[in-house]
N, C-alpha and C positions, 0 to 999 in steps of 0.2 A: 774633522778638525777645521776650525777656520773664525775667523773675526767677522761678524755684522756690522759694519758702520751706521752711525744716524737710525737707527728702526725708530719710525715712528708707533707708538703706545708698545714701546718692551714690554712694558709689565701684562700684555696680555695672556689671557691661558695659553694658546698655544700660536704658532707661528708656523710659516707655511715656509720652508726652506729649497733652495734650488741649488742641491748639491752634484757634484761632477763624479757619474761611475765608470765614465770609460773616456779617460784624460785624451785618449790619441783623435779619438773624433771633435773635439772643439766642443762648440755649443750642442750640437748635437748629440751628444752623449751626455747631457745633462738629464737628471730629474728632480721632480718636485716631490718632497716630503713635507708630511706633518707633524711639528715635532710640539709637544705639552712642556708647558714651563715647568714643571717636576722630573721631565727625563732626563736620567745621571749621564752628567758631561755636558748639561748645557747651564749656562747662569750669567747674570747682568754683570756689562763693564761699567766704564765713564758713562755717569749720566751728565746729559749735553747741558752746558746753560745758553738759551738762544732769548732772541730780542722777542719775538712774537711766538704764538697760539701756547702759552707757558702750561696754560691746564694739561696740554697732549706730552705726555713723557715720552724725550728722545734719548736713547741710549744703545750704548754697543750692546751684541749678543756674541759670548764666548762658547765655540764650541769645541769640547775638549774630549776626544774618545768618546764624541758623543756618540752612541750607538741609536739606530733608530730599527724598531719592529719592521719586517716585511709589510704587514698588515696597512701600514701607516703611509706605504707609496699610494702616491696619486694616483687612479687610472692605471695601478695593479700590475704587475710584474709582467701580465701578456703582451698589453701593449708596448712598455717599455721596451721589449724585446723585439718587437715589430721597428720601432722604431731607430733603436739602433743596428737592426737589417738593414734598414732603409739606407742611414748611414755612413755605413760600409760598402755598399753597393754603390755609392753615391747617387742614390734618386731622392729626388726634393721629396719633404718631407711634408709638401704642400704646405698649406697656411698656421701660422704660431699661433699655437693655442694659446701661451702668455699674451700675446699682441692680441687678439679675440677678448681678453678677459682686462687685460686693460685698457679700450675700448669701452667696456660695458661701466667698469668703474669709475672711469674720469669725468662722468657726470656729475659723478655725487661729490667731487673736488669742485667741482667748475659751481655749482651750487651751492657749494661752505663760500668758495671768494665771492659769487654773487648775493651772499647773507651781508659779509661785510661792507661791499658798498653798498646796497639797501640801508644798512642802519646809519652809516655815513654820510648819505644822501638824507634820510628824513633825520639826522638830528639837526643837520645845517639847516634845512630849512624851518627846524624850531628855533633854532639860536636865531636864528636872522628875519623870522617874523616877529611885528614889534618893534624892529629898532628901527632908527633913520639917520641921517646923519646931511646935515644941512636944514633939517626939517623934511626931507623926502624919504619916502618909506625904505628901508635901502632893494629888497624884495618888487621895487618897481625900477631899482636902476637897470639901465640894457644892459653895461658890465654884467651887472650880480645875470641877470636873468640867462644870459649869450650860457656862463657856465653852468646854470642847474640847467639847462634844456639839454645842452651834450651832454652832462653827467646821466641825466634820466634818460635820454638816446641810447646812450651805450648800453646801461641796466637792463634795458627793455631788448636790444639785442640780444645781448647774452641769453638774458632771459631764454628767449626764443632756441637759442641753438642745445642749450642745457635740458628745456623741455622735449624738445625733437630726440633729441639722442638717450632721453630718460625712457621715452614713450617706445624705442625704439630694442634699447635693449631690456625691459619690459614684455614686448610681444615678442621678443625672437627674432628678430629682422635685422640684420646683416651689415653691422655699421661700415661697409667696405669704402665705403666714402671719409673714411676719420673722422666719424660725424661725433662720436666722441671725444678725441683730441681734441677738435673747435671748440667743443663745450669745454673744454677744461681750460685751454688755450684764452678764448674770449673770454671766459672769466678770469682767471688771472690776471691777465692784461688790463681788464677794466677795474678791477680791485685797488689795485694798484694805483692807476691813472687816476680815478676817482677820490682814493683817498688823498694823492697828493693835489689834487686839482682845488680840494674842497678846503684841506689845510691852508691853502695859498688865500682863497676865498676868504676865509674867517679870519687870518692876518694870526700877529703874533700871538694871542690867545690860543691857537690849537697846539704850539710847542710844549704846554703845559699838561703834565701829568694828572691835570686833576682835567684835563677836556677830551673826552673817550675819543677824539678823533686820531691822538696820536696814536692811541693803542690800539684802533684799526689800521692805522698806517703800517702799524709794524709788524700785526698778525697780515698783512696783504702779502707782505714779501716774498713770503714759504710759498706762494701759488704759484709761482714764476718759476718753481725751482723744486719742489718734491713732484713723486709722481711722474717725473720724465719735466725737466724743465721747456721753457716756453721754445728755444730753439728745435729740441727735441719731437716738442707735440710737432711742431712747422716741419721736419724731416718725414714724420711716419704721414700727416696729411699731404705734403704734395706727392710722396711716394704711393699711398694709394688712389691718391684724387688720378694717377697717371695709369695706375694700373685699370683702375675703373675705368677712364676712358678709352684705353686700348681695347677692352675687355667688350664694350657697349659698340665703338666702331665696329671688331670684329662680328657681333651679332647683327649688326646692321647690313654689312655686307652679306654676310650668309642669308640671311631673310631676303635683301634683294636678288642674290644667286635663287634663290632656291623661287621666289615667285616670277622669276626672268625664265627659268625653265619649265615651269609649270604649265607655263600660259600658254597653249596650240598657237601656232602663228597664222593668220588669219587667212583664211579661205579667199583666193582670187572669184571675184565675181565673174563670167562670159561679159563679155561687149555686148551690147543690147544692137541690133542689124536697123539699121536708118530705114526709114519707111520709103517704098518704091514712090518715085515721081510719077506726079499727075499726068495723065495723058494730053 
């Protein structure tokens, strides 16, 4: 039993649920199920009306007696059971496999906001090649140009940390640095930024509905805030940027322990005997 708030795309087949089986341990006693939008006890509440990304349907998920098949746990009844041993015993349960998995996802967020300022950035600078204003191109005044060089600065950043952390969960490689959260976080951020920077740019004209900049402006918002808002990404990166480097210090030191006793200490030479004086 229980209320879904905000799911983004309800209407999908099925939905991956993180229900509580053993209330007294906390988070810990939680699991992840799969549940089909045909299994009896579940179905759609209030569909949300929001300012931005309107195509994506957001709505409550009711679940009422929802019963779900064994078969349908996540990682199977074994582990589960492992894990609420662990629990009980109170030994860490090492690293969040939800934290792990939203990690690998947040690139593919941080790459939807950096679509939006992409198409935000190259429509301004169609709108605004061509025009002039005094007789000078306006695309040659320092104003206009100071903001399309940060706006394409930033893009091009983003860029960068959205591909690193794509490439990264990809091959398997251990985003322990929240090298995904930057990606989701820098994009967001610049989404945002960008659209309202470029609004500002193109003057009264972009408050109008019929100039797609507003309606990037307002599909930017939701990147700041689904997904683990911008605050949130900044909490799990500096907590693992912390962890990582206590983690890299501590190897450090044990490599230099361990080739500090390796090494024989070095063999005293004999005094070499002064040669006897000349007669």
């Amino acid at each position: 039993r229980g209320l879904l708030g905000h799911v983004a795309d309800a209407l999908a087949n099925l939905q991956v649920v993180v229900a509580t089986v053993e209330p007294d341990l906390g988070h810990r006693g939680q699991a992840s199920f799969v549940v089909t939008k045909d299994n009896p006890g579940l179905r759609l509440g209030k569909k949300e009306s929001k300012i931005g990304i309107r195509a994506s349907q957001t709505a409550e998920i009711v679940l009422e007696d929802c019963r779900v098949p064994g078969d349908q746990l996540l990682g199977g009844e074994e582990k589960l059971q492992k894990k609420i041993e662990r629990g009980r015993s109170g030994k860490s349960s090492g690293s969040s496999g939800a934290l792990a998995t939203f990690e690998i996802t947040r690139p593919t967020v941080g790459a939807s906001a950096l679509g939006i300022a992409q198409a935000a950035y190259e429509w301004t600078l169609e709108h605004l090649a061509g025009r002039s204003e005094n007789g000078k191109p306006l695309l040659q005044e320092q104003r206009i140009q100071q903001v399309l060089a940060d706006v394409a600065t930033e893009i091009e950043a983003a860029r960068l940390l959205v591909w690193r952390a794509a490439w990264m969960g990809r091959n398997g490689v251990p985003m322990t640095g929240g090298q995904g959260s930057m990606s989701k976080l820098k994009g967001g951020d610049v989404a945002m930024w960008a659209t309202t920077a470029l609004m500002d740019l193109v003057g009264p004209e972009a408050q109008s509905m019929d100039c797609p900049l507003e309606k990037w402006f307002r599909d930017a918002k939701i990147y700041q805030i689904f997904e683990g808002t911008a605050e949130i990404q900044r909490l799990v990166v500096a907590r693992l940027q912390a962890t990582e480097y206590a983690e890299r210090l501590q190897y450090a030191q044990q490599v230099a322990q361990d080739n500090s006793s390796a090494t024989p200490a070095a063999e005293k030479k004999p005094a070499k005997e002064s040669a006897p004086a000349a007669a």
